[in-house]
Each structure stands twice: as structure tokens, then as C-alpha cells.
N, C-alpha and C positions, 0 to 999 in steps of 0.2 A: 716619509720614507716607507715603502711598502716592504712587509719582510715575508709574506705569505703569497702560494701562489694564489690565482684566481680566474677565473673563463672568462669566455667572449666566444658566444657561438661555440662551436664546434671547439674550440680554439682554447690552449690554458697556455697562460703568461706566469714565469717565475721568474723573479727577482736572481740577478748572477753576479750583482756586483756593482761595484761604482767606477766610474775615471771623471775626474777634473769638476766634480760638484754635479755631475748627471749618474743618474741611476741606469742600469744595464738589465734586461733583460731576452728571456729565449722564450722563443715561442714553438709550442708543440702543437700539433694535429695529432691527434688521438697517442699513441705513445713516441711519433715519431717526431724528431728534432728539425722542424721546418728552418729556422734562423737563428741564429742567437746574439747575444750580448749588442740587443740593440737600443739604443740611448735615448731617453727621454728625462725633460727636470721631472723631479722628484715632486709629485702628488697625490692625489686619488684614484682609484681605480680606473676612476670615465677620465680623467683627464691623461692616465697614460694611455689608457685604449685609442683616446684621440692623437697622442703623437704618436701612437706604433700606425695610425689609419695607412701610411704607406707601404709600408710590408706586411699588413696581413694583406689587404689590396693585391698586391703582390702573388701572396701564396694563392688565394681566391683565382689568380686569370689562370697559373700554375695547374692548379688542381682543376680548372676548366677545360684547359686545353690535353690534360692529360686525359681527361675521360670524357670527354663530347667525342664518344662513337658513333655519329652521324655521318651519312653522305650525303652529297645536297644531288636531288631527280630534278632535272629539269625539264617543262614546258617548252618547247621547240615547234618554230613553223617549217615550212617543207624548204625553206630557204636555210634553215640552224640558227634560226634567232631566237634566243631565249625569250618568253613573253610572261612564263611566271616561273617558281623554283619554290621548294619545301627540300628540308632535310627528314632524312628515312633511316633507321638503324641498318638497311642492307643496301651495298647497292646497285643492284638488281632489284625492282619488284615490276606489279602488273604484268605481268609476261613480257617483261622485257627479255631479249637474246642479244647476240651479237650479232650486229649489224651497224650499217650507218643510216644516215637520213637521209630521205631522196623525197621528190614530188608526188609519186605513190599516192599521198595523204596530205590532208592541210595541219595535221599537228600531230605530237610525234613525243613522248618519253625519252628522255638521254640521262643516262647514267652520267656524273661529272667526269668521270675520263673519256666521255667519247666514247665507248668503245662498245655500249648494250643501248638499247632503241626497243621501242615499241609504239607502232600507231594507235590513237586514242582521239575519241572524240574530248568536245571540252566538258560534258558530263561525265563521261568515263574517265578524265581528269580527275572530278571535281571529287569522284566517288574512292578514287584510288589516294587522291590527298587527305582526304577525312580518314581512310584506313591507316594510313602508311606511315602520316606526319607523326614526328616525335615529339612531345610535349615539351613547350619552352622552356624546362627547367630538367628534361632529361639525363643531364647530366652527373648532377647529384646520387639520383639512382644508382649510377656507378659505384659512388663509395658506399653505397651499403651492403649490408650482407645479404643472402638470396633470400633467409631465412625469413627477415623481416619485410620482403617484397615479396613472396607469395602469394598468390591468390588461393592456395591450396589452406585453409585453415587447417588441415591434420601437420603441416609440417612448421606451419607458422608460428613465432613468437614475437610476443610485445616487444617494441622497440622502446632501449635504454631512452635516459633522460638525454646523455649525451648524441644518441641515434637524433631524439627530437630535435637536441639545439641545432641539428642541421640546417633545418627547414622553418624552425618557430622560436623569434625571441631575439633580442638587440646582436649583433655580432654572428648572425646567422647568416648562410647563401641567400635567402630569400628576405627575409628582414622585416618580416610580418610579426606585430606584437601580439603576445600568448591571446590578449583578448580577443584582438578580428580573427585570430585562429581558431578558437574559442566558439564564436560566432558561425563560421565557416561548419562547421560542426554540430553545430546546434545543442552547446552547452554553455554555464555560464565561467566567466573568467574564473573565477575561484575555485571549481572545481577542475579544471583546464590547471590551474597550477599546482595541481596533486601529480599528473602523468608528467612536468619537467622539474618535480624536486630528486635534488640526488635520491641515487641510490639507497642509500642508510637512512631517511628521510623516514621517519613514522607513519606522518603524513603521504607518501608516494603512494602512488597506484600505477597498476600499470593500464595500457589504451588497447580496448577493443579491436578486434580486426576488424569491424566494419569502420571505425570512428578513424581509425589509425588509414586505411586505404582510399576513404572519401578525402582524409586529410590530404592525401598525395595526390588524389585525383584534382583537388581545387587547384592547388597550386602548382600544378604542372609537370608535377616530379613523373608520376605512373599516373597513365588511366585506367581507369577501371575495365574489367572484360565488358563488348560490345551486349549490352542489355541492363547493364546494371549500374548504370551512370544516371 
């Protein structure tokens, strides 16, 4: 029987109770009460994590759908046939306007409502997707603070232990272990587990703004300004 709380990713699980020979627990995202008094037998830490896998699961599409601020630009021939598609933080970009698609041109930018266009060759595609596209894991950036996504190092601070379990470590969005993250970085795991021990952790350090923003950049969260990739 678990009587203390304990994490998973981003994620802290506490103990709220029992009914009928099962253990009760709620689960928080950072202070706030995502679900509660949700039932699993009573075991170890990883084998509760394994019966809550459907409601953190859960909160994870949750917390995806709340913040994938993308629109999807589509590739269009002079007929309105999509041929390829990327999603964009705006949507409007390439000097699209408002307009619709016409023969004009053999290929053509469409905003997903229809309702902005701009003709492009398929280089000037290729050159406007490489700018434009948002990193496949852009969403996460969402829940963090501005602070620790700056590129500005005067404004910038280290990101918490809890910031990292976003993105690094079993129970994380991403689910990469501290080591290939470690790797990723070009340090060894051991040192790599000084930046995700708590806070009061003697041991803790805090992560470089180059270490901390190359971190984002691998894994898809932020890329780096155009030069410095």
C-alpha cells in the first residue's frame, strides 16, 4: 500500500483512499487536479503507474489538444487538390492573402479554411515548409513558461527539474530516457542526472542555455534561430 506521493513525468500521483480492496488515487499536473480517486490494486510505484496508463494517456491527448496551436498550409494544384500539407503556428504565411485558387498557376498555398492562397513554385514550397513547419513535438512548448524558452539568454532561466520531466525520463511527453538525452547533448548519463534531481537535491545543477535549448531542438519541442542548429 502506497502512503506517499510520488511522479511520473510531469505528473505527481497521491494516494486518497481506498474502496473494496483497491487503492484510490489523483493525479496532478503541476499544482492542478487533473483526475482523482482513480483505482488501482495496491502495489509499487511502476505497477500503479501501469494501471493509471489510461488516464494519464488521457490527460496527455487533453493537454495536446489544448495546446497544438497549429494550422495545417496546404500544397494545392490549380484544380484544389491537396498534394502535400505541414502545420504552421500562423495561418497565413508566404505571402499568402485572401483569395481563392484558380489556373493562374500549377501550385498554390491554401490556408486550411480556404479562405488565404498564394501561388508557389514547388521550391518555393519546399523553402517556405523548411521555414514555417512547427516541430513535431511543438506543443509541449505551450506548457512552458516564456522564460525558459528564450533565446534571449539576459532574460533566460534554467529550467526546473519538474520543466525537464516534461520532455526527459519515463512518464514524460516525449519518453526518452535521461541517458539518449544525455547523449543528445553530449554528456554522460550521470552527470545528465544532476539537471532532473529535485530541487533540494544537493546534488542538483542547474542546465546551460546552450545544453537546455540544443535539448529542445533534438527533440522537437523549439528549434534553434536559423544558424545556429
Amino acid at each position: 500500500m502506497l502512503t506517499q506521493e510520488f511522479t511520473t513525468g510531469p505528473f505527481t500521483i497521491r494516494p486518497s483512499g481506498r474502496i473494496q480492496g483497491e487503492q484510490l488515487f489523483d493525479i496532478y499536473y503541476g499544482s492542478s487536479l487533473m483526475v482523482e480517486r482513480v483505482p488501482a490494486t495496491p502495489g509499487t510505484q511502476s505497477q500503479v503507474i501501469e494501471q493509471l496508463g489510461d488516464a494519464l494517456s488521457k490527460i496527455v491527448v487533453e493537454l495536446c489538444e489544448d495546446h497544438e496551436a497549429s494550422h495545417r498550409i496546404d500544397l494545392v494544384n490549380s484544380d484544389g487538390e491537396r498534394l502535400a500539407a505541414f502545420r504552421a503556428g500562423s495561418s497565413v504565411v508566404g505571402g499568402m492573402t485572401a483569395g481563392l485558387v484558380d489556373d493562374r498557376f500549377d501550385y498554390w498555398l491554401r490556408s486550411e479554411d480556404g479562405l488565404y492562397s498564394a501561388p508557389v513554385t514547388l521550391s518555393e514550397y519546399a523553402q517556405i515548409r523548411a521555414r514555417e513547419e512547427l516541430p513535431r513535438n511543438a506543443w509541449i512548448a505551450d506548457l512552458l513558461p516564456d522564460e525558459v524558452l528564450t533565446h534571449d539568454d539576459s532574460e533566460w532561466r534554467s529550467p526546473t527539474a519538474w520543466e525537464i520531466r516534461h520532455i526527459v525520463g519515463a512518464g514524460s511527453f516525449i519518453g526518452i530516457s535521461g541517458a539518449k538525452a544525455a547523449t543528445l547533448v553530449g554528456v554522460n548519463a550521470s552527470s545528465f542526472r544532476k539537471y532532473t534531481a529535485s530541487e533540494n537535491s544537493k546534488n542538483r545543477q542547474n542546465m546551460s542555455f546552450a545544453m537546455w535549448h540544443l535539448l529542445l531542438h533534438r527533440l522537437g519541442v523549439q528549434r534553434l534561430p536559423e544558424g545556429l542548429s
